[in-house]
N, C-alpha and C positions, 0 to 999 in steps of 0.2 A: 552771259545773260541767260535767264531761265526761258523756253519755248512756252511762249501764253497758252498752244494746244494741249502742250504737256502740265500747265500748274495744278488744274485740279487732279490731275490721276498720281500727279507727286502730293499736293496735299493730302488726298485722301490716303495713299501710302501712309505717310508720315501720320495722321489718327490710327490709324491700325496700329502701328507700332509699338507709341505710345499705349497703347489698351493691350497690347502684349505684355508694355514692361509694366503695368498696374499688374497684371495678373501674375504674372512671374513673381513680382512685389509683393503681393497678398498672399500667394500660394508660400512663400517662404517663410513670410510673418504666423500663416497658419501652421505650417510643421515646426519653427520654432517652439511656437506653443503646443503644439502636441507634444512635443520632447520635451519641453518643461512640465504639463503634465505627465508625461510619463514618470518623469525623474520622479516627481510628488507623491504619484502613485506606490513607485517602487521605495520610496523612504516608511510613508505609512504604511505597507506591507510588512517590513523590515521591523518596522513598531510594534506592530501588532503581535507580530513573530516572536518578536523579543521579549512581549508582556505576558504571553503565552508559556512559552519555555521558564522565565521566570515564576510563575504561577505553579508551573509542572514541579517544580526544583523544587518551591518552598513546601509542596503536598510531599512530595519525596522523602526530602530535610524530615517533614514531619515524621515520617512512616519509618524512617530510619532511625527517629533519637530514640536512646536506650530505655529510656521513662519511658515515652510509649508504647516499644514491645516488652518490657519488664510488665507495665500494666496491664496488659491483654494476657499476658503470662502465667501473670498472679491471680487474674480472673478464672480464668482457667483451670488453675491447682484448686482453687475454692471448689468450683463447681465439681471438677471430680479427683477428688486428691490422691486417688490410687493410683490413676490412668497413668502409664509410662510418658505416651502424649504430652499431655503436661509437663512433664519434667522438661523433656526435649527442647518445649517450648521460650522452657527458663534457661535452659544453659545457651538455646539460639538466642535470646534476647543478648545475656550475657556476653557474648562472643559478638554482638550488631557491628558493622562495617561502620565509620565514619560517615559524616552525608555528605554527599556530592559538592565538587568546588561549583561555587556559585557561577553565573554566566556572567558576562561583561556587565559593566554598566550600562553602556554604549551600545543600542543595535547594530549589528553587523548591515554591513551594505551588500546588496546581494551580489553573488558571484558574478562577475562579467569576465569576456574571455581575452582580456587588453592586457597591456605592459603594466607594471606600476607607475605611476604618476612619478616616482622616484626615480625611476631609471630614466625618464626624457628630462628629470632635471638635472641631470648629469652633463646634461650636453651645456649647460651653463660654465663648465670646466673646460670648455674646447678653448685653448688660447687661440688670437686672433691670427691670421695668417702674417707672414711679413715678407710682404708686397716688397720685390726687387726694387734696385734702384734703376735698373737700365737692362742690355745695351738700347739707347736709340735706333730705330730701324733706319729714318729720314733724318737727320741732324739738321742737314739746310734747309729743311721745310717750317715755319714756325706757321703753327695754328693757334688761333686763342679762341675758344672752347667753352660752352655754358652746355651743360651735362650732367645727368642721374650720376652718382656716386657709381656705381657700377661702368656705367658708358666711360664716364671720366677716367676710372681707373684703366681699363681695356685700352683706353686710346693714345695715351699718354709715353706708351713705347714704341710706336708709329712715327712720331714725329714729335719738333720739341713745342711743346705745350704750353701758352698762356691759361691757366683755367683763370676763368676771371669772374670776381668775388662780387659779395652780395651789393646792393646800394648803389650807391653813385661812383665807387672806386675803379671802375671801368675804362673811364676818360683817361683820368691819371693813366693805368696801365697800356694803352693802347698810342699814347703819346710818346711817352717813355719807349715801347721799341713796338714799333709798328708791323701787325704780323701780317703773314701772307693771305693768310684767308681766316673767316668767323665760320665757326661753325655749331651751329647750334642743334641741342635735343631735346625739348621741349620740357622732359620729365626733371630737368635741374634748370629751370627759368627763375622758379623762385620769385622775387620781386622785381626783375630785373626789366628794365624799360627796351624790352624786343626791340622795339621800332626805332626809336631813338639810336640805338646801338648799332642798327642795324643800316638806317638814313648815315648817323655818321660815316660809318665804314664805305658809304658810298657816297659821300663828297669826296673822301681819302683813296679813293681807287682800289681795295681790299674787296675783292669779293665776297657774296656770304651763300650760304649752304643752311639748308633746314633739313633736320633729317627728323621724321614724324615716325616714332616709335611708336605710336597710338593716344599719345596726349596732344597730340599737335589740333590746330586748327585753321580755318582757310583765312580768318583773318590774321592773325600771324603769319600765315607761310608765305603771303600776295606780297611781303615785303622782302624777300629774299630771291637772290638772285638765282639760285637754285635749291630744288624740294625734287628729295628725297625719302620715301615713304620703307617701312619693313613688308607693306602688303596692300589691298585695296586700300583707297579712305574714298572718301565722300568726295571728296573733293577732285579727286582724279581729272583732269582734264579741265578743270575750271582754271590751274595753274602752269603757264606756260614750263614743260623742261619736267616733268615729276619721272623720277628713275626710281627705281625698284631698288632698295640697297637693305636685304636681310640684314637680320641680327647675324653675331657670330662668336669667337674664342679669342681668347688671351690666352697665348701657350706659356707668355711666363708666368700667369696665372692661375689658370686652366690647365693642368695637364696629370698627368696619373700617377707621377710621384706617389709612395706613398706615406700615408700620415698613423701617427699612433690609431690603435683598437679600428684598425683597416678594415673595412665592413661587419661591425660588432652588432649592430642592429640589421632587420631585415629590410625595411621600409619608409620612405619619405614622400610627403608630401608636402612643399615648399611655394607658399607664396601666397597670394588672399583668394580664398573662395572663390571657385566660379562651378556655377551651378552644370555647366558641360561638364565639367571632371566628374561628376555624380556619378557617372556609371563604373570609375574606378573606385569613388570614395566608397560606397556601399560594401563591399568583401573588402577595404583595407584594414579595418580593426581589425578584423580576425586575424588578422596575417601582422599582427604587432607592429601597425605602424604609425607613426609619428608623423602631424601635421604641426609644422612650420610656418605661421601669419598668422591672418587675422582674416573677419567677416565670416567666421563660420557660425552653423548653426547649432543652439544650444546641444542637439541631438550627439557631436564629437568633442564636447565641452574638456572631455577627462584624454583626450589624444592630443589636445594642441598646447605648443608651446612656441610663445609668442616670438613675434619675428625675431631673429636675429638680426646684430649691426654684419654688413657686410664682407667683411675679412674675415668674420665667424664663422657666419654660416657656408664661407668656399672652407675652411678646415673641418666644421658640422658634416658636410656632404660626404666625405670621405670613410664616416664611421656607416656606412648606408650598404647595402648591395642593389639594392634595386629603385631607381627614383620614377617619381610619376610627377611629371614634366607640364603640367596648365600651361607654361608663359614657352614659346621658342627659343627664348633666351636662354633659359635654363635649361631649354634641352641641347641646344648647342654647347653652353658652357657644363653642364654632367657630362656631356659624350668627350669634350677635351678632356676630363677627368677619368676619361679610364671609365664612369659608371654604368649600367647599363639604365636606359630610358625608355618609359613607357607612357605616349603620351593618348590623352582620349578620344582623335581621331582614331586610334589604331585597333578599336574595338566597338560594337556595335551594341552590346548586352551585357549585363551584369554576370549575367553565367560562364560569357567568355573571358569577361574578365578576371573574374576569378583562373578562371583554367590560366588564362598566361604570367599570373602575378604569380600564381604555386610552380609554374612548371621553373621560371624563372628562379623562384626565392629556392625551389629543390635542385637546380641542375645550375652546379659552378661551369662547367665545359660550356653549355649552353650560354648561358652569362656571360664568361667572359670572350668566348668568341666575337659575340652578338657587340660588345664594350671596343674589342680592339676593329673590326670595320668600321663601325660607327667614328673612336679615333679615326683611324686612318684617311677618312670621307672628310673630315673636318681638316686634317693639316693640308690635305689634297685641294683644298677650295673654298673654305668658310673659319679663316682666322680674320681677324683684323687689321693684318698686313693684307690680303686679298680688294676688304674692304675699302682701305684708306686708301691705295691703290686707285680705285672706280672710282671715289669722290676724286682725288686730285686728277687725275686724268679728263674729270666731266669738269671741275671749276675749276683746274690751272690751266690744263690738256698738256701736262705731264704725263710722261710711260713711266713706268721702272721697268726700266731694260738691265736690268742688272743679271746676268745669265746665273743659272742654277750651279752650284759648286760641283766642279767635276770631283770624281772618284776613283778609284784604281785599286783594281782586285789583283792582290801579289800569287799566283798560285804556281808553290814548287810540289813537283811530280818525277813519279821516279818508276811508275809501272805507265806503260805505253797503252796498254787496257783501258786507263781510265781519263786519258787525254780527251777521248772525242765527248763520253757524256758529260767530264767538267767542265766544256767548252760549251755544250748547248746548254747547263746551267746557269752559267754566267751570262747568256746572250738571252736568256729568259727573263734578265731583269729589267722591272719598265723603267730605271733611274737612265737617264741620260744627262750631262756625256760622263760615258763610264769605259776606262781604259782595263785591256786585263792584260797582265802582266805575265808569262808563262814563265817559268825556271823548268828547266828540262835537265834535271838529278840524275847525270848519267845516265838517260836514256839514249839509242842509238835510233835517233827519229831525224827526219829531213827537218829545222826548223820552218824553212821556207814551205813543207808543207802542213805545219801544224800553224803558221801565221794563217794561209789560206782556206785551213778551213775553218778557223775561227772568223776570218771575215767575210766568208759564203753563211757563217751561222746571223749574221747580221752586227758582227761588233764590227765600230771601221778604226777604231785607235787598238792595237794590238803588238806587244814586243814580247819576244821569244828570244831567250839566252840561256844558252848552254854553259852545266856547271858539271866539273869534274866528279863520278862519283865517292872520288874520295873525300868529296868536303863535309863537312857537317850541316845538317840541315839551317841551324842557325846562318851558317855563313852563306846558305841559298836566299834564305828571306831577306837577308841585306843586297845580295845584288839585286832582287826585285824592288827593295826599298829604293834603290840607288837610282834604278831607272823610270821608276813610277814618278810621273806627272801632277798626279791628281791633288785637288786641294785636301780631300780624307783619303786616307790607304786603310784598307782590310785587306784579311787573311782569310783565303780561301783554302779546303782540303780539299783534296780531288776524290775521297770517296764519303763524304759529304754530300747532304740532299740541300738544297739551298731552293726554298720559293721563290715567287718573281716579285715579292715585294720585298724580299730582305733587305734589300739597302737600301729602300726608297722609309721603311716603316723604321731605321737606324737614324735615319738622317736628323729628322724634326729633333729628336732627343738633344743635341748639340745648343739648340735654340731656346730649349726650356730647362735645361742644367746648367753644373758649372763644369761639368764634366770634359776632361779633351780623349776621353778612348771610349767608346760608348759599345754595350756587345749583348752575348746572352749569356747568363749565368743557369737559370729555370730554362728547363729545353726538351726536347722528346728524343729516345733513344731507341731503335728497334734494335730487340734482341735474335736475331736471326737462329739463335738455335734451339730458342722456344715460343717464336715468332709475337713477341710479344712487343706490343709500343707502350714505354716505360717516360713516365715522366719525371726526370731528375731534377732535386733542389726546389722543391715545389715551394713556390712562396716566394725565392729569390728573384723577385722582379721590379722593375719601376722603383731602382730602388738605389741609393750609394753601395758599392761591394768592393773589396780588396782583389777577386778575383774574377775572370772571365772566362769560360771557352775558348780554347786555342783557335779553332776553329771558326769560331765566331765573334770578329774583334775588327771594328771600324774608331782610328783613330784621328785625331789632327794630321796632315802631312809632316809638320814641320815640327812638329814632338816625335812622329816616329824615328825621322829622319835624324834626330837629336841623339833620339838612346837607342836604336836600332837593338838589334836582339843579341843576346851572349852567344858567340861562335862555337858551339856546344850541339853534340845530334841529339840530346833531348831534355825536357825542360828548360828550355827559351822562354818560352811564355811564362814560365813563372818565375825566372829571375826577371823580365819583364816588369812584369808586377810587385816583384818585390821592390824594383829600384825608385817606380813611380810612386809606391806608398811612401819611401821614406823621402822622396822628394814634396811630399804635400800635393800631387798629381791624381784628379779626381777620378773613378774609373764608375760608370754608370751602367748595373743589368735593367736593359730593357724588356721589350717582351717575349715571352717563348714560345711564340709561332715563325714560321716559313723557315726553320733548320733544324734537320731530324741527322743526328748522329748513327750512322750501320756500327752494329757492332757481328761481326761474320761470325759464322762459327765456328772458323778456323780461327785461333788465336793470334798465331803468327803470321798472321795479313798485319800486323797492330804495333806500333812503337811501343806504344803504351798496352800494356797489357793486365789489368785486372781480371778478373773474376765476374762471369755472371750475376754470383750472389753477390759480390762486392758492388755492383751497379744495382743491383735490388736494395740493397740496406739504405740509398738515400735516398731511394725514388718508390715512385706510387706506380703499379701499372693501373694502364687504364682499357686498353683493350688488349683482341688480338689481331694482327692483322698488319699492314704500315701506316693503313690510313694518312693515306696523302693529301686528301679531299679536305681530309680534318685541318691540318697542321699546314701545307702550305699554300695554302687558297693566297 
C-alpha cells in the first residue's frame, strides 16, 4: 500500500516523467525530420548537380562536333586566306576528338563514407543456426515454460521442458503430465490467460515463478508464487520474495565455434533503437557498420537491416568483430561467442567512443584477448545452468550438488631440472579436483620426495611412478594413463609454460561440442634464440581440427584409457590422432592463450627438432620478449 505522505511527491515524480518521455518523444520526431530533410536537401543538390554537368557536356558536345570547328575554320580561311593560322585551324578541326560520353541519366547520390546497401544484404544468405537436440542438463526436473523465443531456446537444455502453446491448449498439456514448476517470462505471454494458468497450477500444488525481463508487470507478477526480476523494476518490494536473477548464455548455443566469413564485417548493432546507445551510434557508420532491428531514426536509414528471425541472427553475429551490445542479453550471449562487446555504459562521449570502437576494430590481440575473459567470466558464473540452478533452488529448494569433473594431468619427465617448476605449474591451476600424475623416465629422484613437494606446492591427490629408462616415451604415457583417476586426462610437458587457467578455459569446450579430446592447435611459441614470441597456426581455433599439440591435449578419460598411445619414443600423438580420425572421434582446437611452447636454443634439449625458420613459416611473430602477462593471464 502506497504512504498517503509520500503520494503527492510520487505523483509529482511520475508528471515529470512523463514530460521527459514527451520531450524525448518530440526531440526524436524533430531529428527524424531533420534527416529526412536532410536526405531531400541532399537529392535536389545531386539534381541540380546533375542538370549542371549535363548542360556543361551538351555546350562541350557542341564545341566539339566537327561542323562547328570546321565552321569557325572556314571563317577564318575567308578572312585571311594566306595566314598559316588558318590552315592549322582546318586541319585541327579535321582531326576534333569525339564528344564526351554523356553523364548518367540518373543523378548520382552523393558520396557517403558507409558499406553498400549490398554487402548487409548479404547477410540475408546467413543460413539459420541448428539449434542441438540436447544433452539435458536436469532430466528429472520437468518445467512447462511461457517464454521469448530466445529464453525458450536457452532454457530448454536445463531441464526437460513443457513450452506451452498459444490459446487454451494449456490445460490439456498440463493434465497430460503434470510438471514440477511454471515458469513464466513475460516477453512470450502472448495471449495467454497468466492468471488463470497460473490460479490453476495452484489448486494443483505446482509452484510458479515470474522471471520479469523488463516486460513484466506488478499485476501479473502479484499472482505468482515467486518474482524474479533481470534488475530494478518498480515494483520491487511491493512483491513478496523478488530475487535478482540476470540474464545469461547457452554454451550450446552461444559459444565461439566458428562459423563461415568469421568476422568478415567490422561492426554490429543489434536490436531496436534506444536512444542511450547514441553515443555509440554516432561514429558507427564511419567505421562500416551494420544495424540489425528496428525504431531507428530516418538519419541510419541506408545501415539497417531489418531484424533477423532468431537462429539467424546467432549465425549473423559471427561474421562481426566487434558488437555494440543496447540489451544484457546480448551482451551476455556475444561474449559466450567468443565476440568482443562494447556496451554504452562503457563510455561517456562520442570522442571516446570513437577512440575504442577504432582501437578495437584496429587491434585483433586487443580483441581477442578482451573476447576470451569476457568467455571465460561467462562459463565461470552467468550460463543458464548457474541460472536454473538459483530458480530451482529458490522454488523447489533444490542444490545441484553435482561436483565438478575431476582431471588428471599425466606428466612423464626425464630431466630432474625441470620436476620442481612443472610441479608448481600444475599446482597453479584454479580447476579443482585435479590429480597430477608424475612418470619419472629414468630419473634417479626419491619419488617419496617428488610426491611431497608437489603436495607442499598445494596439489593433495598426487601419484609418482617410476619408469625404466629404457622404455619409450609412449609406454610412459600409458602407465600415467593407467593410474590417472580423473574423469578428463591431459598431457602435460615438463618444459612447457601452462597458465593457471588452462584447464579450467579446456573444460567448458566438452559442453558446447561433440568433441571427446579438446586442446590447442593456434598457440604461442617463444623462440629463445631470437627471443622472439611467435604465434603458430594462427586462425586454428574454436574450431573442428585433425590435429592437436602434444603438449596440449585434455581428453575424455575413458577414450583415452580406450586407445592409449602407440608404445613408440616419438610421434604418439600423431598415431593418436590418426587412429581417432579414422574412428569418426571428434578432436576440438580451442583457444591459444595460457600455453607457451620454449623452443631453447640448444636444439638437442628437443625430441622434435625443426628449424627456427621451420616454426617461422607457419606462424606470425608478434613481439619480442615471452610476454607471460599477455598469453597466460
Amino acid at each position: 500500500m502506497t504512504d498517503p505522505v509520500l503520494e503527492p511527491a510520487l505523483a509529482e515524480a511520475e508528471r515529470e516523467r512523463d514530460e521527459r518521455e514527451r520531450q524525448i518523444e518530440h526531440l526524436r520526431g524533430a531529428l527524424s525530420d531533420m534527416a529526412r530533410r536532410l536526405g531531400d536537401a541532399d537529392r535536389d543538390r545531386a539534381v541540380q548537380a546533375h542538370r549542371a554537368d549535363r548542360a556543361e557536356w551538351r555546350a562541350e558536345r557542341m564545341r566539339r562536333r566537327r561542323w562547328w570547328r570546321l565552321g569557325d575554320a572556314v571563317s577564318a580561311l575567308r578572312r585571311r586566306p594566306l595566314s598559316p593560322a588558318s590552315y592549322g585551324a582546318l586541319r585541327a578541326a579535321l582531326r576534333a576528338r569525339p564528344a564526351p560520353a554523356p553523364p548518367p541519366d540518373e543523378p548520382r547520390p552523393p558520396r557517403r563514407p558507409e558499406v553498400r546497401v549490398a554487402d548487409t544484404e548479404l547477410l540475408g544468405d546467413v543460413p539459420p543456426l541448428d539449434l542441438p537436440d540436447g544433452p539435458v542438463a536436469r532430466p528429472g526436473v520437468t518445467a512447462a515454460v511461457v517464454a521469448s523465443p530466445p529464453i525458450a531456446a536457452a532454457l530448454r537444455y536445463e531441464w526437460r521442458q513443457l513450452d506451452v502453446p498459444p490459446g487454451r491448449g494449456w490445460r490439456a498439456l498440463f493434465e497430460a503430465e503434470l510438471p514440477d514448476l511454471l515458469f513464466v517470462e513475460p516477453g512470450g505471454r502472448g495471449d495467454l490467460p497468466l492468471e488463470e494458468i497460473a490460479g490453476w497450477c495452484r489448486e494443483h500444488g505446482v509452484p510458479t515463478a515470474y522471471w520479469d525481463t523488463g516486460d513484466g508487470t506488478l499485476e501479473e507478477a502479484r499472482h505468482f508464487d515467486h518474482v524474479f526480476a533481470t534488475g530494478d523494476r518498480p515494483y520491487a518490494g511491493a512483491v513478496g520474495g523478488v530475487h535478482e536473477l540476470p540474464y545469461a548464455a547457452q554454451p550450446r548455443i552461444h559459444n565461439p565455434m566458428r562459423g563461415p566469413d568469421q568476422g568478415r564485417y567490422p561492426l554490429l548493432y543489434e536490436g531496436h533503437y534506444d536512444p542511450a546507445a547514441e553515443v555509440l551510434l554516432g561514429p558507427a557508420p564511419k567505421l562500416g557498420a551494420h544495424f540489425h532491428g528496428t525504431g531507428f531514426p530516418h538519419l541510419y536509414r541506408q545501415r539497417v537491416v531489418p531484424e533477423l528471425p532468431y537462429e539467424q541472427a546467432l549465425a549473423a553475429r559471427k561474421r562481426y568483430q566487434v558488437i555494440i551490445a543496447p540489451h544484457p542479453r546480448l551482451a551476455y550471449e556475444a561474449a559466450a561467442a567468443g565476440i568482443p562487446t562494447v556496451e554504452p555504459a562503457a563510455v561517456e562521449d562520442a570522442a571516446d567512443a570513437t577512440r575504442l570502437l577504432r582501437a578495437l576494430l584496429a587491434g585483433p590481440e586487443m580483441r581477442d584477448r578482451q573476447a576470451h575473459l569476457a568467455l571465460r567470466d561467462v562459463h565461470a558464473a552467468h550460463t543458464y545452468r548457474h541460472r536454473v540452478g538459483t530458480v530451482l533452488e529458490t522454488v523447489l529448494g533444490t542444490r545441484d550438488d553435482t561436483p565438478p569433473p575431476s582431471v588428471s594431468l599425466v606428466l612423464p619427465t626425464c630431466r630432474a631440472e625441470q620436476i620442481g617448476p612443472a610441479i608448481e605449474r600444475a599446482a597453479r591451476q584454479v580447476w579443482r579436483p585435479l590429480q597430477l600424475v608424475i612418470v619419472l623416465h629414468g630419473v634417479p629422484v626419491d619419488p617419496t620426495l617428488v610426491e611431497k613437494r608437489a603436495r607442499d606446492a598445494g596439489l593433495d591427490d598426487v601419484v609418482v611412478i617410476e619408469a625404466d629408462a629404457a622404455l619409450p616415451l609412449g609406454a610412459c604415457l600409458n602407465l600415467g594413463v593407467e593410474a590417472a583417476g580423473g574423469a578428463y586426462i591431459g598431457k602435460m610437458d615438463d618444459d612447457e609454460l601452462y597458465g593457471p587457467h588452462y584447464v579450467a578455459d579446456l573444460l567448458p569446450a566438452f559442453g558446447y561440442t561433440d568433441a571427446a579430446v579438446v586442446g590447442k592447435l593456434a598457440h604461442y611459441t617463444h623462440l629463445a634464440s631470437i627471443d622472439a614470441m611467435v604465434l603458430r597456426h594462427p586462425g586454428q581455433e574454436h574450431r573442428y581440427v585433425n590435429v592437436l599439440r602434444g603438449g596440449a591435449l585434455l581428453a575424455e578419460g575413458g577414450l583415452l584409457r580406450e586407445y592409449r598411445f602407440a608404445e613408440v619414443g616419438r610421434g604418439e600423438d600423431t598415431d593418436l590422432f590418426r587412429r581417432l580420425r579414422a574412428d569418426g572421434v571428434l578432436v576440438y582446437a580451442a583457444d591459444r592463450y595460457s600455453f607457451v611452447t620454449i623452443r631453447h636454443a640448444d636444439p638437442e634439449r628437443h625430441t622434435w627438432r625443426p628449424s627456427d625458420l621451420e616454426l617461422l613459416a607457419d606462424g606470425r611473430v608478434l613481439h619480442y620478449g615471452l610476454a607471460e602477462r599477455h598469453v597466460l593471464f
